[in-house]
N, C-alpha and C positions, 0 to 999 in steps of 0.2 A: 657880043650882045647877050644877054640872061634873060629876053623876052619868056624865052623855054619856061625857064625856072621860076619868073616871077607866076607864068600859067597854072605852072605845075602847084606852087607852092596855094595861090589863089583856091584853087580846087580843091586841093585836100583838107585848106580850112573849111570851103562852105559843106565838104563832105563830113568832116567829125562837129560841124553846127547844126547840119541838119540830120544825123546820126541822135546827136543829145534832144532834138525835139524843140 
């Protein structure tokens, strides 16, 4: 299962969207 990596992946998008504001 990639549950991990879809988490993983999931957060660091909403971290570099709410990084740009």
């Amino acid at each position: 299962s990639s549950l991990v990596i879809c988490i993983v992946s999931v957060t660091s998008a909403l971290d570099s969207y709410g990084e740009k504001g």
